[in-house]
C-alpha positions as CSV (number, residue, x, y, z in Angstrom):
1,X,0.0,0.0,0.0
2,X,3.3,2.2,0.2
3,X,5.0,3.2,-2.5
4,X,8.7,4.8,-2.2
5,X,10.7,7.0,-4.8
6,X,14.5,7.3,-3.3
7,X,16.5,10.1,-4.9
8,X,13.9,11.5,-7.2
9,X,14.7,13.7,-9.6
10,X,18.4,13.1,-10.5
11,X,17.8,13.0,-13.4
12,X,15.2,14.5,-16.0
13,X,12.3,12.5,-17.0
14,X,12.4,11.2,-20.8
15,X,8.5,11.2,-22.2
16,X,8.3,7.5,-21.4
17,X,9.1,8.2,-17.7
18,X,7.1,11.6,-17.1
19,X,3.6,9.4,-18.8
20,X,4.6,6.4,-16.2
21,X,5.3,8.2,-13.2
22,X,2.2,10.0,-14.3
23,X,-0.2,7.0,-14.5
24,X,1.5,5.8,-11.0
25,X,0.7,9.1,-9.0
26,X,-3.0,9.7,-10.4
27,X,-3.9,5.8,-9.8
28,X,-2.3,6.1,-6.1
29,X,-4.4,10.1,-5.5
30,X,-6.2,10.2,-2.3
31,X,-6.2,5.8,-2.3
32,X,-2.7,4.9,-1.0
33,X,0.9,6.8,0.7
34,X,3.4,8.0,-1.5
35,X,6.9,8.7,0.2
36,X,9.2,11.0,-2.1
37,X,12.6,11.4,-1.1
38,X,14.9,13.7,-3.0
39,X,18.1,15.7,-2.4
40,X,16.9,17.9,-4.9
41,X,14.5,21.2,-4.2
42,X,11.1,20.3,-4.8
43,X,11.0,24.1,-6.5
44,X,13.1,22.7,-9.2
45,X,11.2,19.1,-9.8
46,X,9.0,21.1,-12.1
47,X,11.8,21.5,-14.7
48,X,13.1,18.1,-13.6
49,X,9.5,16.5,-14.9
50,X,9.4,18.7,-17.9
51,X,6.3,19.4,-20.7
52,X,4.2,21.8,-18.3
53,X,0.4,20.4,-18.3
54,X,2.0,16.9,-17.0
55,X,4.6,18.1,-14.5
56,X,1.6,20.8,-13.3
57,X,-0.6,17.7,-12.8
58,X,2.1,15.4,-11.3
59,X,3.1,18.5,-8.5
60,X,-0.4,19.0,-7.4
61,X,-0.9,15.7,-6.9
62,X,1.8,15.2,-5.0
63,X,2.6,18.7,-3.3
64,X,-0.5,20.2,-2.7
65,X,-1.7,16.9,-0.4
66,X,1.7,16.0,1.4
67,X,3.5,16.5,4.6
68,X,7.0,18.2,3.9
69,X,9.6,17.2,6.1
70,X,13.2,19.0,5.1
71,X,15.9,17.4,6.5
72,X,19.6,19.7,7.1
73,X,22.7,18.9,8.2
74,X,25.7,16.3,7.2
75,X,25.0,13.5,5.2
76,X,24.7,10.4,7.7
77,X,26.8,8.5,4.9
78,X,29.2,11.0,5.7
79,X,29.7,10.1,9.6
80,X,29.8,6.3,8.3
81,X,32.7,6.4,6.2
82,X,34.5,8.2,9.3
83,X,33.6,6.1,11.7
84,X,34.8,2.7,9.6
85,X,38.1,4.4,8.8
């Protein structure tokens, strides 16, 4: 009933892609979660997506209905790689 999307938006969606992730996200509207996880701004997934009228339907499905959590600091992978060293 969950579906996760690690590191979206590195890079930009072919047509194929943008149509895909498209059908996924208005199938899963207001029925099940969607967790998005991304290092990149959500103010720049719009270009990311591409061709307006689909990334403008994508975002509002997904923005305009979710609980933002922004995360700052060091990268945990980061204090990993120090602490096996």
């Amino acid at each position: 009933n969950l579906l996760i999307l690690d590191d979206f938006g590195l890079q930009a969606f072919d047509n194929q892609s943008r149509e895909i992730l498209m059908d996924i996200i208005d199938d899963r509207y207001n029925k099940a979660s969607t967790i998005v996880s991304s290092q990149i701004p959500v103010s720049v997934w719009y270009d990311i997506i591409g061709e307006g009228t689909i990334a403008d339907a994508i975002l509002d499905r997904i923005v305009n209905s979710s609980h933002r959590i922004n995360l700052k600091g060091e990268s945990l992978r980061k204090g990993i790689l120090k602490s096996e060293n």
